[in-house]
N, CA and C atoms as a LAMMPS dump frame, in Angstrom:
ITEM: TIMESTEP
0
ITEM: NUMBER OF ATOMS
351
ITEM: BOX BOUNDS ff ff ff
-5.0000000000000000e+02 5.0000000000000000e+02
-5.0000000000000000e+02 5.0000000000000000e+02
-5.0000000000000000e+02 5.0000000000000000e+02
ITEM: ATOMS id mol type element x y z
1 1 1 N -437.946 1.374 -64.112
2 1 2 C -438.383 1.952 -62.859
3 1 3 C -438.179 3.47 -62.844
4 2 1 N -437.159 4.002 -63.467
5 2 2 C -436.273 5.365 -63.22
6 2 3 C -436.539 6.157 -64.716
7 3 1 N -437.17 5.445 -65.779
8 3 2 C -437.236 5.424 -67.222
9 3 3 C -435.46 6.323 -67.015
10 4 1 N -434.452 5.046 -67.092
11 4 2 C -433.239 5.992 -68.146
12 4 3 C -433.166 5.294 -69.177
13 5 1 N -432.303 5.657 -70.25
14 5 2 C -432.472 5.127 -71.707
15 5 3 C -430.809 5.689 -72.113
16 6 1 N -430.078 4.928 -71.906
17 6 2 C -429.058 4.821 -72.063
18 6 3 C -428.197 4.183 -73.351
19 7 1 N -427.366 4.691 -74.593
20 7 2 C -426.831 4.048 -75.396
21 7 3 C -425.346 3.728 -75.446
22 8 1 N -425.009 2.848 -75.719
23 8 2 C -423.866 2.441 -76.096
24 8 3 C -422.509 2.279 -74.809
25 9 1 N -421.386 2.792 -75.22
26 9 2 C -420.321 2.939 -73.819
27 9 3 C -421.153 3.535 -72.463
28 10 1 N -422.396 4.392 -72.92
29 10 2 C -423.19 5.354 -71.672
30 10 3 C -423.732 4.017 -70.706
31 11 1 N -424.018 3.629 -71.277
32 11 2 C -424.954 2.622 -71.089
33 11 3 C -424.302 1.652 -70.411
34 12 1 N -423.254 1.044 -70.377
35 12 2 C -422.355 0.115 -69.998
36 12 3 C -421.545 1.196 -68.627
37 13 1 N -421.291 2.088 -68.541
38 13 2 C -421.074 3.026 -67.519
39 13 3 C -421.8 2.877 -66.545
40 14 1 N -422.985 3.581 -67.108
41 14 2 C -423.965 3.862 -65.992
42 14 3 C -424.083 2.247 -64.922
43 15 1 N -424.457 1.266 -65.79
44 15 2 C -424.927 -0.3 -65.527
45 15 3 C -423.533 -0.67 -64.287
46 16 1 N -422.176 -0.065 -64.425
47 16 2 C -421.511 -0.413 -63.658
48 16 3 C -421.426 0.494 -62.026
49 17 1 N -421.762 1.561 -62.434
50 17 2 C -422.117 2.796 -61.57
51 17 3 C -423.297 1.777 -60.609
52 18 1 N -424.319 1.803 -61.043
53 18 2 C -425.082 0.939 -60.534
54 18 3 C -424.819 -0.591 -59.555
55 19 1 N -424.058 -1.055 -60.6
56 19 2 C -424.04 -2.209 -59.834
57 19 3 C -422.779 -2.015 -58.808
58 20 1 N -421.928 -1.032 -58.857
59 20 2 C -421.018 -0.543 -57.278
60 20 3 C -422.133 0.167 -56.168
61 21 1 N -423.013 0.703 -56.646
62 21 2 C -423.751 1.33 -55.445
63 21 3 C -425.016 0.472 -54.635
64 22 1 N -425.477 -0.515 -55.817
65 22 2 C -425.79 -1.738 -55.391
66 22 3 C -425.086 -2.967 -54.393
67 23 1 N -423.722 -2.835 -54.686
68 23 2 C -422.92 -3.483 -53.848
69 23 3 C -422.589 -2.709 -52.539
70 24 1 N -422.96 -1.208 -52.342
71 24 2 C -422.676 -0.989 -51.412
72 24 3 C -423.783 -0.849 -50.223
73 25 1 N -424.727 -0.827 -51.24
74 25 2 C -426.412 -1.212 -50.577
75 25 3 C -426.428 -2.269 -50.066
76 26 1 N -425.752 -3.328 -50.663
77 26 2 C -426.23 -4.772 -49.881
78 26 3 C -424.961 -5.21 -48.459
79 27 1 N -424.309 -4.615 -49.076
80 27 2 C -422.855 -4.315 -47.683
81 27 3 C -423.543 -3.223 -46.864
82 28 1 N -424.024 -2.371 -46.683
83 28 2 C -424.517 -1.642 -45.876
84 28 3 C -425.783 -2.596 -44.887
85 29 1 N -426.639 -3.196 -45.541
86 29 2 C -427.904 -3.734 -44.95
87 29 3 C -427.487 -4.878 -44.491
88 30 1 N -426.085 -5.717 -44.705
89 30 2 C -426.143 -7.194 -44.104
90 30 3 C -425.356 -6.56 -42.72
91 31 1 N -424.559 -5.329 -43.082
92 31 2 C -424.01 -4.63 -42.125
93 31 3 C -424.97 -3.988 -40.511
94 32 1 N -426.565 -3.842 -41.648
95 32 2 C -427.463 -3.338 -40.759
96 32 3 C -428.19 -4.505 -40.059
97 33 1 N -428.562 -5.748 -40.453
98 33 2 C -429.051 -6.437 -40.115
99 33 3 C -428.282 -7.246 -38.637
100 34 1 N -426.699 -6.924 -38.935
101 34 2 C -425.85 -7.684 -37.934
102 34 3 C -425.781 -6.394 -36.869
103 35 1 N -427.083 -4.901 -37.13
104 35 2 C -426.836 -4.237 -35.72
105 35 3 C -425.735 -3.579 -35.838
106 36 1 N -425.059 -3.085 -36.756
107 36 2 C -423.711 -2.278 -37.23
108 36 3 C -424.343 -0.64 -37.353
109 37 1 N -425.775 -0.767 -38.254
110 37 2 C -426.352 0.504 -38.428
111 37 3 C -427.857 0.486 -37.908
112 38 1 N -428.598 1.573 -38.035
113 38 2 C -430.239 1.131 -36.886
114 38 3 C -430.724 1.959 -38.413
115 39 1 N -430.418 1.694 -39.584
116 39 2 C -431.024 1.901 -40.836
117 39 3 C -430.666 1.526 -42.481
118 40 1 N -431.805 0.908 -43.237
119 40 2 C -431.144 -0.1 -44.349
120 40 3 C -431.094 0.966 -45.467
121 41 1 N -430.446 0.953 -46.835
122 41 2 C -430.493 1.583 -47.697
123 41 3 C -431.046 0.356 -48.518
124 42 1 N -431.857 1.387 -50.097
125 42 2 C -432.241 1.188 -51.184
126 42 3 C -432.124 1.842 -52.287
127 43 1 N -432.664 1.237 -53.646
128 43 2 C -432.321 1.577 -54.271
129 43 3 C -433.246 2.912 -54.899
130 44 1 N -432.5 4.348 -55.701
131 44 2 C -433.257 5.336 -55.851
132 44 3 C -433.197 6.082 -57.373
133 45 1 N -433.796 7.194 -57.632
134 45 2 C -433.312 7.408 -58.59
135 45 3 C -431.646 8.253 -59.034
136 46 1 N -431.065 7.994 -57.984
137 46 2 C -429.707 8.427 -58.149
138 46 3 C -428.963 7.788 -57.619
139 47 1 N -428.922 6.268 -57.891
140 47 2 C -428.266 5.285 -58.204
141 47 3 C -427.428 5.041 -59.573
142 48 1 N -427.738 5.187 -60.432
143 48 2 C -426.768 5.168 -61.608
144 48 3 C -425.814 6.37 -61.54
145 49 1 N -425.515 7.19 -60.413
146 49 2 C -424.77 8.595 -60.883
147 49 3 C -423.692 8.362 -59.802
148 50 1 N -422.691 8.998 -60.501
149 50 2 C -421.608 8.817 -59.11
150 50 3 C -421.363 10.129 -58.165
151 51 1 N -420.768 9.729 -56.79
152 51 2 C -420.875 10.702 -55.614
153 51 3 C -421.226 12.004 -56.625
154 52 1 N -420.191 12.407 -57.649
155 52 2 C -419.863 13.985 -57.671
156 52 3 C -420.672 14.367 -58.446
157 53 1 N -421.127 13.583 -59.552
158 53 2 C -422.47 13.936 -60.148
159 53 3 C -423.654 14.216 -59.284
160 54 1 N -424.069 13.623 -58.393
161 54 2 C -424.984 13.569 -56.981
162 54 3 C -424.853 15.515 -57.006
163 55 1 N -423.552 15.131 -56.36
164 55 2 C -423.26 16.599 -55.227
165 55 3 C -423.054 17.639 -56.697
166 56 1 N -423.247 17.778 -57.825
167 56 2 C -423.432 19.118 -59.423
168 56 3 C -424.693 19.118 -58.923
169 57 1 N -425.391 18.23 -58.958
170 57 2 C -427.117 17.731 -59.038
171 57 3 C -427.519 18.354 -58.119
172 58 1 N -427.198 17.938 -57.169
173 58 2 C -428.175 18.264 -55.389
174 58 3 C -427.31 19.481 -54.667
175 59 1 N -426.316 19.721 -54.786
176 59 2 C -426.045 20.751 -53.683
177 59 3 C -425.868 21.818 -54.231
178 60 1 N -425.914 23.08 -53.106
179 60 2 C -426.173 24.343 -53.596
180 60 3 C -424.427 25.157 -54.201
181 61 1 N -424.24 25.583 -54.987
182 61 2 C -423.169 26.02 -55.836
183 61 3 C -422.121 26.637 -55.039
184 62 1 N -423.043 27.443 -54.037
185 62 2 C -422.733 28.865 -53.314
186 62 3 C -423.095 28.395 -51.843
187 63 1 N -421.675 28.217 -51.275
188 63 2 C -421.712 27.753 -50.117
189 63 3 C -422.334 28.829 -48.764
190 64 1 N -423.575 28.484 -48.005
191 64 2 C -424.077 29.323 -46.78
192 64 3 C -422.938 29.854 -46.065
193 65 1 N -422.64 30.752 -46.192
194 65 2 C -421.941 31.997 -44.861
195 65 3 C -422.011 31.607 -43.7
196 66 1 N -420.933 31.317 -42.635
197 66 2 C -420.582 31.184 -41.571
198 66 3 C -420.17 32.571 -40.845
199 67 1 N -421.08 33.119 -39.633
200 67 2 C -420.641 34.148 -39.371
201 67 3 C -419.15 33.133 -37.885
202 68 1 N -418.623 34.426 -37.563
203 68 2 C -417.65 33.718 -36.648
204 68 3 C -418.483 33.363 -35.393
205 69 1 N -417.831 32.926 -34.44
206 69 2 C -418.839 32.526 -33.444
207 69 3 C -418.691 33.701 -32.483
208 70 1 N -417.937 34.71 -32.55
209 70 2 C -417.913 35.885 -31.286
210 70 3 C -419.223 36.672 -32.218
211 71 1 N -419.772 36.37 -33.226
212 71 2 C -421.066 36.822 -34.181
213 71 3 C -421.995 36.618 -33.442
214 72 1 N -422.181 35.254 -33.344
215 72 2 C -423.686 34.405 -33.321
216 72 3 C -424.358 34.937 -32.017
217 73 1 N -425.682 34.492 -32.294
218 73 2 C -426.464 34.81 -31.149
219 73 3 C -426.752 33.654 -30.536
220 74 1 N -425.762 32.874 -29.547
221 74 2 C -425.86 31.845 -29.437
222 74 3 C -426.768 31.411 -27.737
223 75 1 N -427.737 30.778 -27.368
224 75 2 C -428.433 30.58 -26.256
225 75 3 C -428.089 29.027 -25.98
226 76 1 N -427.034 28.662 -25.521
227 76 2 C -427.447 26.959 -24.918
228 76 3 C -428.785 27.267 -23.651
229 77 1 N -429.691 25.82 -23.749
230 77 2 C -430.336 25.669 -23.441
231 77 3 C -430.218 24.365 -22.896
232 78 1 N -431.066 24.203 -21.472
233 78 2 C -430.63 22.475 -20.893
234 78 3 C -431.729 21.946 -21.886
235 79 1 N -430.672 20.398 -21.949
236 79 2 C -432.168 19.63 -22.853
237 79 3 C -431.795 18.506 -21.882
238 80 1 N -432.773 17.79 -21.611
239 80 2 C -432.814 16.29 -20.912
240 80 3 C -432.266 15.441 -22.367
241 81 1 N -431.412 14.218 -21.591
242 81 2 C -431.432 13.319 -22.267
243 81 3 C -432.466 12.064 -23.271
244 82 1 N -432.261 12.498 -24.422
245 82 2 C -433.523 11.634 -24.9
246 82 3 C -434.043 10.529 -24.488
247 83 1 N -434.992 9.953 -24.552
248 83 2 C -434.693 8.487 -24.319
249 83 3 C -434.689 7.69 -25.887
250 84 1 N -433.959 6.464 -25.756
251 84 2 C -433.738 6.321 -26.753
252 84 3 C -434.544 5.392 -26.904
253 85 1 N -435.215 4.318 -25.707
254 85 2 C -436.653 3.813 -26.51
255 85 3 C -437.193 4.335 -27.549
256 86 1 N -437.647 5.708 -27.862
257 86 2 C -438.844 6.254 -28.126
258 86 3 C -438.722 5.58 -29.903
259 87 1 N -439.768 4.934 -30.06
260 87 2 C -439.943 4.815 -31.577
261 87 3 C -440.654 5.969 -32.363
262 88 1 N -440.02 6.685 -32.913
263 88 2 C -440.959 7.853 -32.85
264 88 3 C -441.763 7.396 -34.251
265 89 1 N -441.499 6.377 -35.436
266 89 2 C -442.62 5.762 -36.462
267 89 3 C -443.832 5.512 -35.454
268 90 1 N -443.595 4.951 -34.686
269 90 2 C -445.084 4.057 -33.787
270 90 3 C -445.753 5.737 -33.11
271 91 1 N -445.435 6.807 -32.911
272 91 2 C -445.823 7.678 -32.642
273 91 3 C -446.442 8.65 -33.224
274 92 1 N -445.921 7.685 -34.746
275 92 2 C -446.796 8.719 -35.443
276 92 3 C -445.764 10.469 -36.086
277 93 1 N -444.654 10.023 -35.731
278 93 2 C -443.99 11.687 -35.827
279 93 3 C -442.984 11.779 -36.789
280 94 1 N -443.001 10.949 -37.468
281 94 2 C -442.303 10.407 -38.862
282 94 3 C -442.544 10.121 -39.953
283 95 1 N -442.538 10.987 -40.844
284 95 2 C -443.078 10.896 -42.48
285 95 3 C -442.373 9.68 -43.274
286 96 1 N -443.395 8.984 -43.696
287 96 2 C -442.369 8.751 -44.951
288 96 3 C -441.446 9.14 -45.423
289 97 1 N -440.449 8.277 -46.639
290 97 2 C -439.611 8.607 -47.135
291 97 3 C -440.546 9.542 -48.321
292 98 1 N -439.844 10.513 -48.642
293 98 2 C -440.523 10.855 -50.387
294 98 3 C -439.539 11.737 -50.987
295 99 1 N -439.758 11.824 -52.07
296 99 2 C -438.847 12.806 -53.394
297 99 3 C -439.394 13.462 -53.305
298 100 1 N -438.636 14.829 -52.658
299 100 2 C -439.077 16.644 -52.581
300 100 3 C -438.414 17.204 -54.012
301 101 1 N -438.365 16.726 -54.94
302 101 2 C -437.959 17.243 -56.181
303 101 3 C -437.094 17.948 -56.407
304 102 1 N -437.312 19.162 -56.653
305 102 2 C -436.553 20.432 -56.874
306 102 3 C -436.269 20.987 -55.724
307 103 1 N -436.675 20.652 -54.309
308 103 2 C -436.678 21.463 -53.326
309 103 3 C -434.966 21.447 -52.709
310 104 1 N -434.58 22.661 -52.809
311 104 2 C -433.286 22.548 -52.335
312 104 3 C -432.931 22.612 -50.787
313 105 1 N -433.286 22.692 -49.459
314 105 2 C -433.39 22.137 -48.469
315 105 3 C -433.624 20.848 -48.326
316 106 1 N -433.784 20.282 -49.702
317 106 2 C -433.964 18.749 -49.39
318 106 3 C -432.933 18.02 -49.765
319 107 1 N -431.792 19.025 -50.537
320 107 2 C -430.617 18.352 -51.26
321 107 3 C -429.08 18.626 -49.974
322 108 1 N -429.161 18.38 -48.886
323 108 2 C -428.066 18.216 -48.226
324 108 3 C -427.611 17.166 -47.707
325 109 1 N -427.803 15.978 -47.969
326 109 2 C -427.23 14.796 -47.824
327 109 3 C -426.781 14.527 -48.783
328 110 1 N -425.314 14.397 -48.436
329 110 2 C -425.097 13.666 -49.635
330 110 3 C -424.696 12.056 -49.878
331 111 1 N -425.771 11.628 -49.427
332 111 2 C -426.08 10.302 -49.82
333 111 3 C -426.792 9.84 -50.908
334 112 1 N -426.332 8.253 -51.889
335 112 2 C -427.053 8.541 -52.625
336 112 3 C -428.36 7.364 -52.582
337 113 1 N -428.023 5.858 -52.001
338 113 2 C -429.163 5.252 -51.699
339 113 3 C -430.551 5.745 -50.955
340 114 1 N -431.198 5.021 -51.273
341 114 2 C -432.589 5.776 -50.098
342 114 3 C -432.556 5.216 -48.597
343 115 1 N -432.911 5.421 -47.878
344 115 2 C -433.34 5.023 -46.292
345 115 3 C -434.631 3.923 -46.773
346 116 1 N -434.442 2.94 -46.267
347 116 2 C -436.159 1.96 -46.24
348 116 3 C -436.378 1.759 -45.378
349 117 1 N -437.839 1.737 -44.942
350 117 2 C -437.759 0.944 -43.629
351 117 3 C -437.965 -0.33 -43.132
């Protein structure tokens, strides 16, 4: 699915890497199904890697600058309470899942299953 090609001790690693994040996929979704979470995980191509390999891989090296907050240009604004009916898939205002590749605004979760729906 992922073409990896793995030899020897690598290979037996990775396969266990896998099958813990697999176990935590299927503990997460029986978790979701009993209404614990309002979203299932799957499986992706960074499933065989563990958390910290993930976070070398996906996150940025050089952590974003925090100015202090007597800095910021800060405006609260009233917001109404959402409603939480709103399906916003049935509305149309929700992309698919997809692999943004290289795009690094896309690497701040650090999660490593996928979202399904």
């Amino acid at each position: 699915m992922f073409e990896r090609d793995y030899d020897g001790e690598e290979r037996e690693r990775r396969q266990q890497i896998y099958a813990d994040t697999l176990a935590m996929i299927q503990q997460h979704n029986a978790e979701a199904d009993a209404g614990a979470h309002n979203f299932r995980l799957g499986v992706n191509q960074f499933s065989d890697m563990t958390s910290a390999e993930w976070a070398a891989y996906a996150l940025s090296p050089t952590p974003f600058p925090v100015k202090p907050e007597s800095e910021r240009n800060v405006v609260e604004l009233p917001v109404p309470a959402p409603d939480a009916a709103i399906d916003w898939r049935e509305k149309g205002a929700v992309t698919p899942v997809k692999n943004q590749g290289g795009c690094v605004s896309a690497r701040r979760a650090p999660v490593l299953p996928a979202p399904v729906a």
